[in-house]
LOBAMI-5343 format. One line per field, with one value per residue (C-alpha): chain; x negated, y, z negated. Coordinates in steps of 0.25 Angstrom, whole numbers, plus 5000, padded with zeros to 4 digits. Last residue first. Example, Ala and Ser with C-alpha at 12.3 -4.5 7.8 and 13.67 -1.06 7.14 Angstrom:
2
kette	(A_A)
east	(4945_4951)
north	(4996_4982)
up	(4971_4969)
***
This chain:
414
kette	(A_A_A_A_A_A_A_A_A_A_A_A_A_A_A_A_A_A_A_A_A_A_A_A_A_A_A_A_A_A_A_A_A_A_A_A_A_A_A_A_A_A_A_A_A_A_A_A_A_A_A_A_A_A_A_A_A_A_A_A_A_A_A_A_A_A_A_A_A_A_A_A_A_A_A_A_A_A_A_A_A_A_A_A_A_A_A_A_A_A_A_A_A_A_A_A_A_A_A_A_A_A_A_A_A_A_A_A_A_A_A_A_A_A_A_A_A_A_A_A_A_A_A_A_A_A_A_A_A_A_A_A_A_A_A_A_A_A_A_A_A_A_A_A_A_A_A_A_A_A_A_A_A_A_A_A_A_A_A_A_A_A_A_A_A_A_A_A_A_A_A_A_A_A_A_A_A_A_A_A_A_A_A_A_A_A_A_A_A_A_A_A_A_A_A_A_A_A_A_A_A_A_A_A_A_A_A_A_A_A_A_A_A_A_A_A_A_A_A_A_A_A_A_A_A_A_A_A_A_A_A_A_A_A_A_A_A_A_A_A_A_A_A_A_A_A_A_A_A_A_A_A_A_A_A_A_A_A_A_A_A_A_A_A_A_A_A_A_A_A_A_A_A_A_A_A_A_A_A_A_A_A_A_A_A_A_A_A_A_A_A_A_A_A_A_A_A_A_A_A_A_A_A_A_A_A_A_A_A_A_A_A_A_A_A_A_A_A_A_A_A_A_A_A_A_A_A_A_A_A_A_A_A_A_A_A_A_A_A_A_A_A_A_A_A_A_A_A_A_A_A_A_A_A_A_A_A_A_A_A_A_A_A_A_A_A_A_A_A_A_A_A_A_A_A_A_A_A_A_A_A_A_A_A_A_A_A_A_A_A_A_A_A_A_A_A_A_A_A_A_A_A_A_A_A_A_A_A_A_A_A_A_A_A)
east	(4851_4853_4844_4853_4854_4867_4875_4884_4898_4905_4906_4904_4894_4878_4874_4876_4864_4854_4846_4832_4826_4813_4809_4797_4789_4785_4798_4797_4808_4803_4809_4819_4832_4840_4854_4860_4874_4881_4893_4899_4901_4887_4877_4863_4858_4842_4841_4833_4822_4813_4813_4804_4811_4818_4818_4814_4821_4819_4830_4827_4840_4847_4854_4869_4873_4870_4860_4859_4848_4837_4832_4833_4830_4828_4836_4838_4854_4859_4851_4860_4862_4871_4880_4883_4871_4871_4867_4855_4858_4850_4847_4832_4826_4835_4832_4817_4819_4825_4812_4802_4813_4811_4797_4796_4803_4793_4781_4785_4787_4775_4765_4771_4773_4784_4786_4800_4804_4792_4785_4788_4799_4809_4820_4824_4832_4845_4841_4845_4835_4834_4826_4837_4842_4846_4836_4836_4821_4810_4809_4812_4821_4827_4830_4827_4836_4831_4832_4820_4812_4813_4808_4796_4794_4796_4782_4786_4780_4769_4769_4759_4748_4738_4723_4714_4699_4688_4694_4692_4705_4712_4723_4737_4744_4749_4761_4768_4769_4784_4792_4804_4798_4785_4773_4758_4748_4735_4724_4716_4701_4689_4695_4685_4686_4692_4696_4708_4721_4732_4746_4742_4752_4755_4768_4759_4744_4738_4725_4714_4709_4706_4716_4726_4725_4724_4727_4738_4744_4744_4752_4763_4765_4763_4771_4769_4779_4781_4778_4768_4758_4742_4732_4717_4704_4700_4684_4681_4670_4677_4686_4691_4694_4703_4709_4714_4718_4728_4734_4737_4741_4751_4757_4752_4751_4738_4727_4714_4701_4686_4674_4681_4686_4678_4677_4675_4686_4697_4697_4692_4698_4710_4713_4710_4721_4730_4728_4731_4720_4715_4700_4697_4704_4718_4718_4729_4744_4748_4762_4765_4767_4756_4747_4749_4761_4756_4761_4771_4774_4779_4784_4796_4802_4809_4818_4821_4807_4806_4793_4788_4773_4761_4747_4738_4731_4743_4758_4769_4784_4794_4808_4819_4831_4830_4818_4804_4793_4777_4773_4758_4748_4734_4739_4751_4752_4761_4766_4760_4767_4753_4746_4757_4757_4741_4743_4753_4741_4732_4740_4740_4724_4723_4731_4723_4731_4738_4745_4761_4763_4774_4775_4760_4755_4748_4741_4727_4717_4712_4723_4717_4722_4737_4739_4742_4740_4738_4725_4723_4735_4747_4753_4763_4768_4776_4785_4790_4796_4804_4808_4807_4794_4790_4798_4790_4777_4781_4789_4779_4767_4774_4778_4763_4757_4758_4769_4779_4786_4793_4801_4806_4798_4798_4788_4789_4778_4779)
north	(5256_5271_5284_5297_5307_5314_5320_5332_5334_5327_5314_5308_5314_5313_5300_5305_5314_5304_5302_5304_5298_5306_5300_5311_5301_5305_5302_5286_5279_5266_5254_5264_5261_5270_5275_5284_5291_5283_5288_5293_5307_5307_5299_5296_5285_5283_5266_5261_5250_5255_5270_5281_5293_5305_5302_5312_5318_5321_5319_5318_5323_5317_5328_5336_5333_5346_5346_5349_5345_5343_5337_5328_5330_5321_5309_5299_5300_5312_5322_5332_5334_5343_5343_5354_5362_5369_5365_5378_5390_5403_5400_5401_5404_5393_5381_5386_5384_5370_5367_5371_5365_5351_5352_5356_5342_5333_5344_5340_5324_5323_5331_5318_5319_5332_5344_5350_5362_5371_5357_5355_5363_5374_5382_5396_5402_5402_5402_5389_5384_5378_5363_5359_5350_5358_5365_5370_5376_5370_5369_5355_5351_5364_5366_5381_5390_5401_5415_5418_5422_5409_5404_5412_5407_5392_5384_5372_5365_5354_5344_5342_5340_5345_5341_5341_5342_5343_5329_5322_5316_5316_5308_5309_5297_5296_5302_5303_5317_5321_5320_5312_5298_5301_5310_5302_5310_5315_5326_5335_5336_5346_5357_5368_5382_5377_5361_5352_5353_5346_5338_5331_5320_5306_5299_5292_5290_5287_5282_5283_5270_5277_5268_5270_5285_5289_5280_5270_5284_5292_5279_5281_5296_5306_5310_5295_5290_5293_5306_5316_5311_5310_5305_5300_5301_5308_5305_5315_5310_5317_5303_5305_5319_5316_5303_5311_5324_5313_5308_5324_5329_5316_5319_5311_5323_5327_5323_5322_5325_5321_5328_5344_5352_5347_5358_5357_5369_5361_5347_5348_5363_5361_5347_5353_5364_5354_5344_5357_5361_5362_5364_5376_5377_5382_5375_5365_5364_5358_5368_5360_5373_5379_5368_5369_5364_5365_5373_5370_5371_5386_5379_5388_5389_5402_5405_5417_5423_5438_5439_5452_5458_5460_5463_5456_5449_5442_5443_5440_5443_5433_5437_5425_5433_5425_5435_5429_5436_5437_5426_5425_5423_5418_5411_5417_5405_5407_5395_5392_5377_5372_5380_5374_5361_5359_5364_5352_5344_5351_5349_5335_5334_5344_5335_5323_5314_5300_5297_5295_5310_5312_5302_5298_5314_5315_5304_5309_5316_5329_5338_5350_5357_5351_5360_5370_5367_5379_5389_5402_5401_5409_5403_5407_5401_5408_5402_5411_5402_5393_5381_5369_5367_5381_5377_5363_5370_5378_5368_5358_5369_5374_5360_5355_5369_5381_5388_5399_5395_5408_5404_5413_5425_5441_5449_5460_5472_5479)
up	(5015_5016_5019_5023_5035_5035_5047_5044_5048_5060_5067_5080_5089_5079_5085_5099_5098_5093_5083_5080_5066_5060_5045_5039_5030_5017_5012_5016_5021_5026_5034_5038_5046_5055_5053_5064_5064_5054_5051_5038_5046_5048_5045_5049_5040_5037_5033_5024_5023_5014_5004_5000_4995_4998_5013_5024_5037_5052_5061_5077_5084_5097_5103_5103_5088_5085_5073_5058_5046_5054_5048_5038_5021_5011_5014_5002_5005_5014_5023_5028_5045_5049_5061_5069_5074_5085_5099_5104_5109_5112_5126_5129_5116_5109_5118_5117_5102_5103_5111_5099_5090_5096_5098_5081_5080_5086_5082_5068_5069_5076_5065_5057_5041_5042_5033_5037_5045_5043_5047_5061_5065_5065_5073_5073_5085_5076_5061_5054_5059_5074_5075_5086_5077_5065_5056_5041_5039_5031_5017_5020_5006_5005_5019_5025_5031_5042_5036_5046_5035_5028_5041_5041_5029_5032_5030_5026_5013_5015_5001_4989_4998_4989_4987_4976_4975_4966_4958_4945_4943_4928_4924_4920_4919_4901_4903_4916_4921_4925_4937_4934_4939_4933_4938_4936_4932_4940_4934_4943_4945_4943_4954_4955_4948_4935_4935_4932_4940_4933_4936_4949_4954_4953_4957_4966_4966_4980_4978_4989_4994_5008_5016_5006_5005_5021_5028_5019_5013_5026_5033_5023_5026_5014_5001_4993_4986_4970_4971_4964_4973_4970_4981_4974_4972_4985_4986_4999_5006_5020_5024_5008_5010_5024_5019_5009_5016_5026_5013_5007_5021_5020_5006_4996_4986_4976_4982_4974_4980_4974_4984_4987_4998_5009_5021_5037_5038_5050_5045_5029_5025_5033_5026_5014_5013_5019_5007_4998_4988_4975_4974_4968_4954_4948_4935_4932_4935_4948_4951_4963_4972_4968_4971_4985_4996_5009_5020_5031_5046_5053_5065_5064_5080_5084_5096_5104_5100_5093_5091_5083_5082_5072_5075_5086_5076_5071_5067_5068_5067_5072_5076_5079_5074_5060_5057_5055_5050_5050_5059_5058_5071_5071_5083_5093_5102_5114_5123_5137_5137_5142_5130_5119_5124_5122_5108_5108_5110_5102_5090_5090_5093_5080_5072_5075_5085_5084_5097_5101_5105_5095_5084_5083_5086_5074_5068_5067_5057_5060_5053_5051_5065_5064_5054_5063_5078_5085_5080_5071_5061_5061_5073_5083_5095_5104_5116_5127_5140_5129_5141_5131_5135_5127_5117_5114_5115_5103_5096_5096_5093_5082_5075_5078_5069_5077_5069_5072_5087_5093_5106_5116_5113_5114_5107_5101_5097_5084)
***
């Protein structure tokens, strides 16, 4: 088996991929590999023809595939390496990949690794829907591909089940292609996707959005007949006397995205239990040296921005590695705290500004999120709204995190 020697190994073209690809190569990588298991750049980003990417980042709305394309464009003039077509086999923790493609299997031992593996779709299997096992169940992605990329209508009458923001956008998308969609079911009491995906794509459609509702029965043989609704009480149980039959050929699922981290499982990198993505510190590096993360193999993001943003950053730590081997360690960790979900990253150096990502438990107004270490207040910034759905980012700065010792935590207060 054949080796080949790199100095940055990206596994992913999705947005996170191709941020931290050409960002290595501009941060002095002179070898950078890109490598894709599916036949063209861009991942996801190909089926998603509606607008708003690209706000945060390059200050215009753009169609996933004209967001692609531009850093796509960065990619050629960079002259970085994409492998398409091609699968990543294994991972050891001394930076080795195996893949694979037509031209047969070989190693590639790079001086730094970036996972820009993204996420998958949670199915029906994993929310245990009981029912019959017919045609026409699917997840909201599976339907997006088959409508914008295939050309093919899955069904005349749609339910949703989830609010997430795959599932809103899919709504609007159905009902713009003659598709009746009778309603949005979440299990939750507050909604899964972004505010302004309700108000386009459900309220500005007249399509109901039913909360603390989900599907507990699939009805029909060889093709989905309908599905029965019912209402979930504060513990979590069916509320007696609410179930009620819909008359549907079609339901979608966008029950949640789950990151894609085999190959880091391999690795032996750690994972958080709350992400499922890996444990970084703020230079994006795992807990295996030379390994760093992005995009959505490190947490499931609302905005394409907010994950090329980040997977830039450990695209460019990554060429800091491959060159000298070094990078500031650690020192202080960072633990959410009151009605915080999770942050990352969840360590950092101290010595740069560092742009924290994180989500609420809950919906809450007019709060303040307090940085703290020490009992000092290291940063507190208000929030009109606190919204889970809705990835929050604050940057602070370097000298903020001087005085004081032990771990720095991120909580919600009045």
């Amino acid at each position: 088996m054949r080796t080949e020697n790199v100095d940055v190994a990206v596994v992913g073209g999705g947005p996170a991929g191709l941020a931290a690809a050409s960002a290595a190569s501009e941060a002095g990588a002179e070898s950078v590999l890109l490598i894709e298991r599916g036949e063209r750049l861009g991942g996801i980003l190909n089926q998603c023809i509606h607008d708003g990417f690209g706000t945060k980042m390059l200050g215009e709305a753009l169609t996933g595939p004209e967001y692609a394309q531009i850093f796509i464009d960065r990619l050629s003039d960079a002259g970085v390496i994409s492998n398409l077509d091609t699968m990543v086999l294994d991972l050891n923790s001394d930076r080795e990949l195996t893949i694979c493609n037509e031209d047969g299997i070989r190693r590639v031992k790079a001086g730094a690794v970036v996972i820009c593996t993204g996420c998958r779709e949670r199915t029906r299997g994993a929310i245990r829907i009981p029912g019959s096992r017919p045609a026409g169940v699917y997840t909201a992605g599976v339907v997006q591909e088959y409508m914008n990329m295939r050309n093919i209508l899955v069904g005349r009458k749609a339910v949703i089940l989830g609010s997430g923001d795959i599932g809103l956008i899919m709504a609007r998308r159905l009902t713009l292609e003659g598709v009746k969609v009778e309603c949005v079911a979440e299990i939750l009491p507050h909604p899964s996707g972004l505010a302004r995906n309700i108000v386009q794509c459900l309220d500005d459609f007249d399509i109901p959005l039913h909360l603390s509702t989900t599907v507990v029965e699939i009805h029909g043989t060889d093709h989905l007949r309908g599905i029965t609704l019912a209402q979930i009480g504060p513990k979590g149980g069916v509320v007696r006397g609410t179930k009620r039959f819909i008359e549907c050929d079609t339901l979608l699922l966008s029950v949640g995205l789950i990151p894609e981290n085999e190959l880091a499982k391999k690795a032996g990198i750690e994972l958080s239990p709350v992400t499922a993505g890996p444990i970084v510190d703020d230079q994006f590096q795992t807990s295996v040296p030379g390994m760093f993360c992005g995009g959505n193999a490190l947490q499931v993001h609302d905005l394409v921005d907010y994950a090329s943003m980040e997977s830039q950053k450990a695209g460019q730590s990554a060429a800091i590695f491959a060159g000298s081997g070094r990078l500031p360690a650690p020192s202080i960790p960072v633990q959410p705290g009151s009605g915080i979900r999770y942050v990352v990253p969840q360590a950092l150096s101290g010595e740069e500004a560092v742009d924290f990502s994180m989500r609420v438990f809950n919906p809450e107004e007019d709060r303040y999120v307090v940085f703290r270490r020490d009992g000092r207040v290291v940063r507190r910034m208000k929030q009109t709204e606190l919204d889970p759905a809705a990835m929050i980012r604050i940057r602070v700065r370097a000298d903020r995190f001087k005085d004081g010792e032990g771990p720095l935590t991120v909580e919600v207060t009045d």
